[in-house]
DOKETI-301493 format. One record per residue (C-alpha): residue number from 1; x, y, z; residue in one letter; chain. Coordinates in Angstrom, 3 decimals, padded with zeros to 6 digits, m for minus. Layout:
<nodes>
pos; xx; yy; zz; code; unit
NUM; X; Y; Z; A; A
...
</nodes>
This chain:
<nodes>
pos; xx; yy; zz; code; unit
1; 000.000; 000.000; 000.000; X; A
2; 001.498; 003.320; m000.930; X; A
3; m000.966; 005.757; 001.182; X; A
4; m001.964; 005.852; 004.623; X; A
5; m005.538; 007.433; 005.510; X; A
6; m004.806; 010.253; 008.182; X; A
7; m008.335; 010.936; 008.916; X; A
8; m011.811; 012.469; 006.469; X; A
9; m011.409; 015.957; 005.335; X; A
10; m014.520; 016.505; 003.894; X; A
11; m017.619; 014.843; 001.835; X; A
12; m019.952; 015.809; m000.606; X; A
13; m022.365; 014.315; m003.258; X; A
14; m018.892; 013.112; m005.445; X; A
15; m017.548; 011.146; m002.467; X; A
16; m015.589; 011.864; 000.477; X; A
17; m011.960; 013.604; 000.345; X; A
18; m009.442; 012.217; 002.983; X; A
19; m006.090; 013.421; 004.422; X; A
20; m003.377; 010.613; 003.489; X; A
21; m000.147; 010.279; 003.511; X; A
22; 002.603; 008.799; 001.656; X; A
23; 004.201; 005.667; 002.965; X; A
24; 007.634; 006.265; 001.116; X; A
25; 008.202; 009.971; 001.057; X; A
26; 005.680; 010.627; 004.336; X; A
27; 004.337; 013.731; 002.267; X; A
28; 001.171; 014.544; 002.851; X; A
29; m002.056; 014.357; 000.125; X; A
30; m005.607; 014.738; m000.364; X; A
31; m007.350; 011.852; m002.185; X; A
32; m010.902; 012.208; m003.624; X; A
33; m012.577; 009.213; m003.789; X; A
34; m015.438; 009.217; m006.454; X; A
35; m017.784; 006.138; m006.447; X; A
36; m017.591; 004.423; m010.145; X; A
37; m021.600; 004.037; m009.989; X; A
38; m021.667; 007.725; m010.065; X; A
39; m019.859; 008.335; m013.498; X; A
40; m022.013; 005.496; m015.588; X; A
41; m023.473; 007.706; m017.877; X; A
42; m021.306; 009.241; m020.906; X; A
43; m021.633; 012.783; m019.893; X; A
44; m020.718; 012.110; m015.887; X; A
45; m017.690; 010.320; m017.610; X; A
46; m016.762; 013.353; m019.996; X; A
47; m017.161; 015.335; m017.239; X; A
48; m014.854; 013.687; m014.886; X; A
49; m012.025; 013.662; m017.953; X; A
50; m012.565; 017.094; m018.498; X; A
51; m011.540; 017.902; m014.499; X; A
52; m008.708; 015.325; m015.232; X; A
53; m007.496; 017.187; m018.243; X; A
54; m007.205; 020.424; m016.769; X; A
55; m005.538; 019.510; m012.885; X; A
56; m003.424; 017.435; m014.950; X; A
57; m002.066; 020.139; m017.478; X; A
58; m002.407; 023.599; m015.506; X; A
59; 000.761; 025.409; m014.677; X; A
60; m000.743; 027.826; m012.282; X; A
61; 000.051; 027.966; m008.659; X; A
62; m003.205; 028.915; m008.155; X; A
63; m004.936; 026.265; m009.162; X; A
64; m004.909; 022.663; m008.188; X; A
65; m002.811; 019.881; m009.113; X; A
66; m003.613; 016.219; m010.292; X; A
67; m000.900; 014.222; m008.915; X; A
68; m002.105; 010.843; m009.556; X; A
69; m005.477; 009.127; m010.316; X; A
70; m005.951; 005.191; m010.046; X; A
71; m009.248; 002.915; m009.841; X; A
72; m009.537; 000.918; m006.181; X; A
73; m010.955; m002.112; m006.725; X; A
74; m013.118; m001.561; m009.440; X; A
75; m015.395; 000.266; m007.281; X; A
76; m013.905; 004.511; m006.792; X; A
77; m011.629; 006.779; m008.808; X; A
78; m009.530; 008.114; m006.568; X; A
79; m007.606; 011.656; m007.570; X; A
80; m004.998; 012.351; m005.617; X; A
81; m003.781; 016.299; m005.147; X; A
82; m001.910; 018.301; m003.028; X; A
83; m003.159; 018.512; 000.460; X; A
84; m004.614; 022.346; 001.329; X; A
85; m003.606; 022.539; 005.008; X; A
86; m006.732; 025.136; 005.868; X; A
87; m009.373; 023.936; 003.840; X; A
88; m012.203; 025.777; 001.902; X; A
89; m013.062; 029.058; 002.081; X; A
90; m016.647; 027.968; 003.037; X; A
91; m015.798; 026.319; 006.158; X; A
92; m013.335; 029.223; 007.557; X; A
93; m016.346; 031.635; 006.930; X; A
94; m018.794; 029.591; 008.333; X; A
95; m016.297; 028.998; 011.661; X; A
96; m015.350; 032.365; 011.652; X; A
97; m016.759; 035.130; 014.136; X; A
98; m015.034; 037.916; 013.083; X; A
99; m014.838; 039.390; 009.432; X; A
100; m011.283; 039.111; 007.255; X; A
101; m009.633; 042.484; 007.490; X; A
102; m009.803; 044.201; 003.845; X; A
103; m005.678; 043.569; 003.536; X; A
104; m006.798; 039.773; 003.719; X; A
105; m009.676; 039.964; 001.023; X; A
106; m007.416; 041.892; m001.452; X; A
107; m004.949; 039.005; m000.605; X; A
108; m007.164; 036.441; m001.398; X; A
109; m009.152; 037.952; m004.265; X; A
110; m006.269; 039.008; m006.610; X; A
111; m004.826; 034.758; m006.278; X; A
112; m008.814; 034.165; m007.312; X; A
113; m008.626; 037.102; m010.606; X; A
114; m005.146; 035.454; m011.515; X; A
115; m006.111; 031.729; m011.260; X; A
116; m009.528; 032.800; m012.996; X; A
117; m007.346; 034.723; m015.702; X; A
118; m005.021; 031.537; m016.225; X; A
119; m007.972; 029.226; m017.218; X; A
120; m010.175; 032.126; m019.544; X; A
121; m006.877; 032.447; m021.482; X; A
122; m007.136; 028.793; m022.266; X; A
123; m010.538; 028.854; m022.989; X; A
124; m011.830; 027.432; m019.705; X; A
125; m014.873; 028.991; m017.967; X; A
126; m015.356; 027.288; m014.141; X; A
127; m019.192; 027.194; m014.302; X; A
128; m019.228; 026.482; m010.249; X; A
129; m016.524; 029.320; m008.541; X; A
130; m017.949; 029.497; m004.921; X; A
131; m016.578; 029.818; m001.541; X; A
132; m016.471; 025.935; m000.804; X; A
133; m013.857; 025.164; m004.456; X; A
134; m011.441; 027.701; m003.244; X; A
135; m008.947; 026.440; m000.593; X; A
136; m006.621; 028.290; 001.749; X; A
137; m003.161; 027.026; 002.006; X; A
138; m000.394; 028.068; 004.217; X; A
139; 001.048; 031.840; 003.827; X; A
140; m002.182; 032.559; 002.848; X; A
141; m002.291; 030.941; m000.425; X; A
142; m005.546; 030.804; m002.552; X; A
143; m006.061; 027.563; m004.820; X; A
144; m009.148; 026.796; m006.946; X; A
145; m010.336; 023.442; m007.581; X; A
146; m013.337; 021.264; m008.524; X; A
147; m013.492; 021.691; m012.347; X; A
148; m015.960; 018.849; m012.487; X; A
149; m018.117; 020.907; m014.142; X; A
150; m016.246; 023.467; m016.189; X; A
151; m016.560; 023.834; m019.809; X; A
152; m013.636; 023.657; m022.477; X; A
153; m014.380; 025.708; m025.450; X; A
154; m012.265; 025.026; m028.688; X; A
155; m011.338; 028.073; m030.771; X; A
156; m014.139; 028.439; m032.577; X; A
157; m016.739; 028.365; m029.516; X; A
158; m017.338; 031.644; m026.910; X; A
159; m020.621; 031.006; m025.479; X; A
160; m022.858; 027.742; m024.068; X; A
161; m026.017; 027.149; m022.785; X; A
162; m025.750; 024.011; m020.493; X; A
163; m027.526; 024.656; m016.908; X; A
164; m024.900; 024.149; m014.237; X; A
165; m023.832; 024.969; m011.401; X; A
166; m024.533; 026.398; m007.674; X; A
167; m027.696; 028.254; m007.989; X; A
168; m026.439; 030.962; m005.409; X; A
169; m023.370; 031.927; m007.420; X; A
170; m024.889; 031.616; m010.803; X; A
171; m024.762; 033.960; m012.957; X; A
172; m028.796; 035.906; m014.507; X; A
173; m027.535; 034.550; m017.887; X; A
174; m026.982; 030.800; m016.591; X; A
175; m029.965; 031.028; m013.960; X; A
176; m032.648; 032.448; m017.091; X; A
177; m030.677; 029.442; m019.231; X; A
178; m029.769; 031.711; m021.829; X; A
179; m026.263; 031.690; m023.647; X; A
180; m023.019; 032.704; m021.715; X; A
181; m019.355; 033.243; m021.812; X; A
182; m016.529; 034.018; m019.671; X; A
183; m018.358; 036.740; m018.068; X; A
184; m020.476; 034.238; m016.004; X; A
185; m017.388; 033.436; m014.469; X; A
186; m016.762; 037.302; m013.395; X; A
187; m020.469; 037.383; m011.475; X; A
188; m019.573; 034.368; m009.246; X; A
189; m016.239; 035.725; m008.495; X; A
190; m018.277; 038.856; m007.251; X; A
191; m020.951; 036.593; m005.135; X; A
192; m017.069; 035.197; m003.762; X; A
193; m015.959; 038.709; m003.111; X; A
194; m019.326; 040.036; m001.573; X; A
195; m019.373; 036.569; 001.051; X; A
196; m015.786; 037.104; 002.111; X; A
197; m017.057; 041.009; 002.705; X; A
198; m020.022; 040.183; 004.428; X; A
199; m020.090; 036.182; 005.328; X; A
200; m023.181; 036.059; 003.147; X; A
201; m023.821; 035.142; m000.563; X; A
202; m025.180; 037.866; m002.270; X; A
203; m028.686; 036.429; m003.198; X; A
204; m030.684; 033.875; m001.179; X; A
205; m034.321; 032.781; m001.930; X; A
206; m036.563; 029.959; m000.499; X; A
207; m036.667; 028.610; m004.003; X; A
208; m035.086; 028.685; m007.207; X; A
209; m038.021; 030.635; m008.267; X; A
210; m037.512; 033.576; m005.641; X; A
211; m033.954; 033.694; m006.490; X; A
212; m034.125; 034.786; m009.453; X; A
213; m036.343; 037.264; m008.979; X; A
214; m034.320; 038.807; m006.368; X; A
215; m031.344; 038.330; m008.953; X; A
216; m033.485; 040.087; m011.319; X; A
217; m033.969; 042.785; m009.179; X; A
218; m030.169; 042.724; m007.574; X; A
219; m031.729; 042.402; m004.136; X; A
220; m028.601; 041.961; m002.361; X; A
221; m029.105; 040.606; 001.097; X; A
222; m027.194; 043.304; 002.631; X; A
223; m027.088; 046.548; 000.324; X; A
224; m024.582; 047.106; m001.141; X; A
225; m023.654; 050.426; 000.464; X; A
226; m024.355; 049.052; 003.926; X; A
227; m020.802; 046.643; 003.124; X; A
228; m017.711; 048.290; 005.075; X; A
229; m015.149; 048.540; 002.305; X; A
230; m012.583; 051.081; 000.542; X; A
231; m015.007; 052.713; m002.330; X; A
232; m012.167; 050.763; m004.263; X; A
233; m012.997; 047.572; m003.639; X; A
234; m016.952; 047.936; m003.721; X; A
235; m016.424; 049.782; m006.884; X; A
236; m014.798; 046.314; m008.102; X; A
237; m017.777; 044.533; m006.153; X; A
238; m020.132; 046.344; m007.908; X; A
239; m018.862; 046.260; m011.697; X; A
240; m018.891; 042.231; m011.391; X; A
241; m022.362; 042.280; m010.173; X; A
242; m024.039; 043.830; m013.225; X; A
243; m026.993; 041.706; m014.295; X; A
244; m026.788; 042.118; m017.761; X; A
245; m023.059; 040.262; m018.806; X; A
246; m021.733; 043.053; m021.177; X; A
247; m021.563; 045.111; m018.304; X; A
248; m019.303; 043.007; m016.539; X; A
249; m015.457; 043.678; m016.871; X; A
250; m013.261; 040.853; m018.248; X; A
251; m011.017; 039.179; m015.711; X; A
252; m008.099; 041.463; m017.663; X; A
253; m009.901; 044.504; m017.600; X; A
254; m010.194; 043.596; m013.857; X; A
255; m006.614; 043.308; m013.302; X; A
256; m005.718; 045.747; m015.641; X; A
257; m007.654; 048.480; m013.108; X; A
258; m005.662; 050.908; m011.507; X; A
259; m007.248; 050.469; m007.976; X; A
260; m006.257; 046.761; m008.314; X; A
261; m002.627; 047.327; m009.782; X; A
262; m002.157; 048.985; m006.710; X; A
263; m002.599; 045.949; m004.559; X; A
264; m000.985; 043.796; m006.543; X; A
265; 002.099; 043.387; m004.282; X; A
266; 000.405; 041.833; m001.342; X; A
267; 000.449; 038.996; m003.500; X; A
268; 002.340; 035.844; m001.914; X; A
269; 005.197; 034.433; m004.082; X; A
270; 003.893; 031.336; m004.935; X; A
271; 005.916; 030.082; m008.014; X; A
272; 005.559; 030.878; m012.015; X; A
273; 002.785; 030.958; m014.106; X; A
274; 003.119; 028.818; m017.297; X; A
275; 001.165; 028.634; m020.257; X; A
276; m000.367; 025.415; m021.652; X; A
277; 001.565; 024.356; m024.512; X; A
278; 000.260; 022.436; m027.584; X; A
279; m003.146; 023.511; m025.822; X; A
280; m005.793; 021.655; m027.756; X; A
281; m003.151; 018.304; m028.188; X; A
282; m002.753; 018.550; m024.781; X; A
283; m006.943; 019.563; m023.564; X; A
284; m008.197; 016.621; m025.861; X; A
285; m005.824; 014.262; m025.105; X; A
286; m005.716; 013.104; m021.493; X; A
287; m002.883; 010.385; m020.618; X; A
288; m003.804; 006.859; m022.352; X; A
289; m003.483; 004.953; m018.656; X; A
290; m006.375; 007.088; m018.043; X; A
291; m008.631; 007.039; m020.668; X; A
292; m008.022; 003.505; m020.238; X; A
293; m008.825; 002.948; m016.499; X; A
294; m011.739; 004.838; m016.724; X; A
295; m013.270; 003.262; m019.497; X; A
296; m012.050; m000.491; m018.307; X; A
297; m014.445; 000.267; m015.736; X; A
298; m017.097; 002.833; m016.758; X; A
299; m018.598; 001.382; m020.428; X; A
</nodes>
């Protein structure tokens, strides 16, 4: 056996995620264990390739790694990534009782604009950024994850229509099923921004029904000028949360803006940035001991 389980570090409707460690270098992991029943159908297959294909071939510290992926006994996938000591952002707001101090959001939010930039320049829109795929690691590191959902468009593609997602951080476009692009991406990175702000998401509703209509009427559920910010940052805030998508800045245009320039040395060294080369080789093509594990399994 080459891991050790430590203990759980977290579940959801894919599986469960444990802490493990390896037996020959005693380095410590995460391994996400997804049950095979799960991924049966073609497009829950796809799906899981597609998350495969992009941990495995990002060269962004700010987003995670694929490290290894086997099948266990013919009955879970199991993905193995770096461990994030901290956990998701989620679960620190949620056990938090006091709010981040704005030096800590501008931290945290700049890692989010530059992973976010790294996958739109390859084509890559998230479809699920929220509070709970974003993980704090040590010296205040931000790393997305889950890309079980996002979408890979090839060069001749800019917008899509597939519902899904987290209702609370979708976007009007995605919630009203209508066609989107990149900027859908931008308005749940300002739901993010407005719950590490306030330690709520920017919209709830009893239903799906009422939450769009407050979305339609952006009835935040604490006004906007009732957040205690720098007029910088809720001037940010408040460009990303346009309803109608035109009106929202591209992740560039965000990082391109003067107020955020400013902050951009609070930054943590991290490591480089690389691109992707041979980009669609690489995006279609996901390692043959994969593609073959998977599908010795999963017909």
């Amino acid at each position: 056996m080459k891991y050790s389980v430590i203990n759980i570090a977290g579940k959801g409707s894919y599986g469960v995620v444990y802490k493990i460690k390896d037996l020959h270098t005693n380095k410590i992991h995460a391994l996400k264990k997804i049950k095979i029943s799960s991924v049966l159908h073609h497009k829950q297959k796809e799906l899981l390739l597609n998350e495969l294909r992009i941990m495995k071939y990002n060269y962004s510290p700010y987003l995670l790694k694929l490290e290894e992926m086997f099948i266990e006994r013919g009955l879970n996938v199991c993905i193995v990534t770096p461990f994030i000591r901290y956990g998701d952002l989620n679960t620190i707001i949620l056990a938090r009782k006091l709010y981040f101090k704005e030096q800590l959001i501008w931290i945290y939010f700049l890692q989010m604009c530059l992973g976010v930039k790294y996958l739109h320049e390859h084509n890559i829109i998230h479809r699920d950024l929220k509070t709970s795929n974003i993980y704090l690691g040590e010296g205040d590191k931000i790393v997305i994850g889950d890309f079980g959902i996002s979408k890979i468009f090839n060069n001749n593609q800019s917008m899509s229509r597939t519902f899904i997602g987290t209702p609370y951080y979708m976007s009007p476009e995605m919630l009203g099923q209508q066609e989107y692009d990149k900027k859908a991406d931008i308005w749940s990175l300002g739901c993010v921004l407005y719950e590490l702000l306030t330690f709520k998401m920017p919209f709830n509703g009893y239903n799906l029904f009422d939450l769009k209509r407050k979305v339609r009427g952006l009835n935040f559920s604490k006004r906007l000028y009732e957040i205690r910010c720098s007029k910088e940052l809720l001037k940010i805030l408040k460009h990303m949360l346009q309803f109608a998508s035109k009106e929202r800045p591209t992740i560039i245009e965000i990082l391109d803006d003067e107020e955020v320039y400013q902050h951009m040395y609070m930054i943590p060294y991290v490591g480089r940035t690389e691109p992707i080369y041979d980009f669609d080789k690489n995006f279609r093509e996901i390692p043959n001991i994969y593609i073959y594990e998977i599908n010795e399994y999963i017909k």
